[in-house]
Each structure stands twice: as structure tokens, then as C-alpha cells.
Steps between C-alpha positions, in 0.01 A plus 500: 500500500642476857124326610440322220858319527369443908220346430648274222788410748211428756273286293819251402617466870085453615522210181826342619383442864144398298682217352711402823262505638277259277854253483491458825142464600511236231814326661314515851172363334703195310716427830202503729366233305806225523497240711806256660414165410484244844656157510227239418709186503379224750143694483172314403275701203298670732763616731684648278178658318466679813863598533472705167130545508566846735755606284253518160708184294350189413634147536494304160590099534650410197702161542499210758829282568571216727788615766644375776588782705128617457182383664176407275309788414735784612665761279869321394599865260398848384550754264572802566741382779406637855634870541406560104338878496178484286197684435176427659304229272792275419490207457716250671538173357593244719522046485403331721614156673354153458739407770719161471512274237333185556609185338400124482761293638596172279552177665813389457563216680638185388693686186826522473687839618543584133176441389314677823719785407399505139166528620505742795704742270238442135196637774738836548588312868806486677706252685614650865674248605607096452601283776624163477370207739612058487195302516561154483220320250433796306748598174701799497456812353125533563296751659415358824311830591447854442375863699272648392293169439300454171197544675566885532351654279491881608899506562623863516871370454632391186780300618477098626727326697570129460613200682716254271576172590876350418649206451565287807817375553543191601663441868867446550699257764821459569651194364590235808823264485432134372819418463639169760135414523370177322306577142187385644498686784573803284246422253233483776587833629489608196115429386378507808604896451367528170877486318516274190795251506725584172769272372713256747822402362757262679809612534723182441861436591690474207596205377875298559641433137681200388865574444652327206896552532560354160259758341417745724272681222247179557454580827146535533230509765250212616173482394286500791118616537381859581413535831167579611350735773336302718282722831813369723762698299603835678498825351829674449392802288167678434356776195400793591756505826431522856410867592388563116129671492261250286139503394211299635495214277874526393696162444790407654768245355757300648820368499541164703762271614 
């Protein structure tokens, strides 16, 4: 009984270290056949098919995106991401990039800022900047010019600048003293700087009234004719004032004695 129990004992200890045996042979055998992925990002096709090609995977190009960041042609993702631990014969899909957008850029010139906006913005566009500019001649808000110009038509950035022209205002002076000068003298001045000459009133003494001691209600004024400026009467006040900023063109009136 003693040997029989022996050799039973035995033969389950020789199958135990059997199937250890088999476990880990089979371990060794499924580990010895991964593989760490490598980084094929910023690779072209056949670079990278020769990065995995020693390692038994495959390279599988499944999508293609414009990018950027990216150059044409070269690997822009992958999947399984670099340091991945796979088996020999994977496959590892990757996209690859078509580089930059290009885009056709629309001449906008000679529309208003609202309207070249409108249509940078309805061809998925940009504006990058505006900048404002006084031409005289030319009416305001209007593009004067823009960068990139229309004629570009493999433009990598999606974003156009443009130069706006504004309204021009007109130039100021200072306004001079007229007043103890003689109206025609004055008015001369005047055109001769491109100033219109406004109203000219005369500023008239006032009248004596005739006193009527009996009834002193009756007492009434003379009538006598309005006076008339004549270019010998002197200036005694002026619209705008002296030292008053005016327009080109403005007019000036007068008060005369």
C-alpha cells in the first residue's frame, strides 16, 4: 500500500509541474510575440512602413485630413498610440495629412466693411484685422484694400485683413477778428479764404422821442428810414467769435455801425 500511495503521490506532483510548466511556456510563447508600438506621427507611408515593418505589424491608411500642424503626405495620427504592446501582425491604422487648407480669396474691394464681411465670413473666411484710412475723393466706409489679395488663390490662412477708408473731415481755422475793420474789407478777407459772408445787420442808435408834456402817453418816436450797410460801415460784432474753430466754407455774419 506504502508504494502504491508513492507512486500515486509521485505521478500528481510529475502532473502539477507538467501543467506549470505548459502555463508558462505558453505565457513565454504569447509574450515573445508582442510588440511596443513606435511613434509614426510626422512620418511619410513608407517611413513608417519600415518603422513597423521589423517588428511583424502592418501599416493600414484609413483616413486623410487637412491639418495645419502637419506637412502633405506625412502621418498626422495612429492607432494604437506609440508605446501600445501588440502582437506581431497588427495592424496599425493610421490618417494621414493633406497639409493646409487652401482657399480662394474673394475680392472685396470697393464693398462696404459690412458687406466684405458678409462675404469673407459665407466662404468659411475670416477677417484679421480692419484699419481705417481718409482719402479725400473716395466715400467712406469702403474697402480701399485688402492682404491677402484676391488674386491668391492657394492661401493657407483663413483670415484677411482690410484697409477701410473714413470719412474726411473737413479742415478747421481759427476764426480771425473783423471787428473795427470796414464791411468790405471784411467781406474780402472773407472769400478770398473760402468763408461765406452770413447776415450783416446795422446796429442803429436808437431813436430821440418826441416828448408831449400834455400827454406824455403820445409820446412816440419819429419815423425815419432803416439804415443800410453800406462796405464803409465798420464792424462792431462778428458770429462765430474771434478765436471760435469754424469749417472751410462756414459763414460769418455781422453786426455794423
Amino acid at each position: 500500500m506504502k508504494s502504491v500511495f508513492r507512486f500515486a503521490l509521485l505521478a500528481l506532483v510529475l502532473v502539477i509541474v507538467a501543467m506549470v510548466s505548459a502555463v508558462t511556456a505558453m505565457r513565454f510563447a504569447i509574450h515573445g510575440q508582442e510588440v511596443s508600438v513606435p511613434p509614426l506621427v510626422g512620418l511619410t507611408p513608407s517611413e513608417a512602413e519600415r518603422a513597423v515593418g521589423g517588428l511583424g505589424l502592418e501599416i493600414s491608411i484609413e483616413r486623410q485630413y487637412y491639418s495645419p500642424q502637419i506637412a502633405e503626405g506625412r502621418i498626422m495620427s495612429q492607432l494604437p498610440l506609440p508605446g501600445t504592446k501588440v502582437r506581431r501582425g497588427w495592424q496599425v491604422r493610421v490618417a494621414q495629412s493633406l497639409g493646409p487648407t487652401r482657399v480662394t480669396i474673394p475680392d472685396v474691394t470697393g464693398q462696404s466693411e459690412h458687406a466684405a464681411e458678409l462675404n469673407i465670413r459665407r466662404r468659411g473666411l475670416d477677417v484679421a484685422s480692419t484699419a481705417q484710412v481718409e482719402m479725400l475723393g473716395i466715400p467712406a466706409d469702403q474697402v480701399l484694400a485688402q492682404s491677402p489679395p484676391a488674386s491668391e488663390n492657394q492661401a493657407t490662412s483663413p483670415k484677411i485683413s482690410l484697409l477701410i477708408t473714413a470719412e474726411a473731415e473737413p479742415p478747421a481755422y481759427v476764426m480771425p477778428s473783423f471787428v473795427g475793420q470796414p464791411l468790405g474789407t471784411a467781406s474780402r478777407t472773407l472769400q478770398d479764404a473760402g468763408f461765406k459772408l452770413g447776415n450783416v445787420s446795422v446796429a442803429a442808435p436808437a431813436p430821440p422821442s418826441t416828448f408831449d408834456a400834455a400827454n406824455p402817453a403820445a409820446a412816440v418816436a419819429p419815423t425815419t428810414p432803416a439804415p443800410q450797410p453800406t462796405p464803409a460801415s465798420m464792424v462792431v460784432s462778428q458770429a462765430p467769435a474771434a478765436g471760435q474753430k469754424v469749417a472751410a466754407g462756414a459763414a460769418v455774419s455781422f453786426e455794423v455801425r
